[in-house]
C-alpha atoms as one frame of an Amber mdcrd trajectory, in Angstrom:
protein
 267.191 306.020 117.285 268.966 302.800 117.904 265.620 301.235 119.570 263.911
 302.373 116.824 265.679 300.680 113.784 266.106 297.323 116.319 262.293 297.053
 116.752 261.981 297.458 112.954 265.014 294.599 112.434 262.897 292.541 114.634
 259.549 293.014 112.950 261.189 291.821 109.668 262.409 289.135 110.944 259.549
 287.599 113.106 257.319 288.404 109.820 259.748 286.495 107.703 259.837 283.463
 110.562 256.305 283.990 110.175 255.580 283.760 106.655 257.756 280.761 106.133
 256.075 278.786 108.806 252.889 279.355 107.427 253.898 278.235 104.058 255.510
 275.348 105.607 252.258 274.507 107.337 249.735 272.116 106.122 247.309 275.044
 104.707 249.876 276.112 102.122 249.858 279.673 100.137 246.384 279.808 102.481
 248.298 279.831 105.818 249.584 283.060 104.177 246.558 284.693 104.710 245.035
 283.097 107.507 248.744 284.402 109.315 247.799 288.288 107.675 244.347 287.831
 109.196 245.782 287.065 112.616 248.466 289.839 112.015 245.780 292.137 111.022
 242.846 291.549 114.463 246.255 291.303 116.439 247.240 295.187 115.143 243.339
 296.551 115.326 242.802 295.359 118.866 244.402 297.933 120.815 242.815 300.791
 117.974 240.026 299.288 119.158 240.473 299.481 122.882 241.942 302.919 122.596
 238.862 304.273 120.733 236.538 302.805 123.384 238.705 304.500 126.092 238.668
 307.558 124.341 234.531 307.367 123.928 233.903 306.625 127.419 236.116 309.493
 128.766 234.548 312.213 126.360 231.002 311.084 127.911 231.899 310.813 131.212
């Protein structure tokens, strides 16, 4: 339970760090979403890998 609500305390704050770099950075309110885009590929990637897995192993 403890690892849990740690990884979560972490999340929040590397999002915040995050977040306020990007706005900090030279692209302005769109760093925001240029850093969600990243967030966003960097989350789908393993889906993505696990769904191939899973394809290839149902075939085979």
């Amino acid at each position: 339970m403890a690892l849990a609500t740690s990884s979560f305390q972490v999340g929040i704050a590397v999002g915040s760090w995050l977040g306020g770099a990007a706005l900090g950075s030279a692209l302005g309110l769109k760093g925001l979403s240029a850093t969600g885009l990243a967030l966003l590929l960097m989350a789908l990637l393993p889906l993505g890998i696990l769904a191939a897995n899973r394809r290839t192993t149902a075939r085979g």
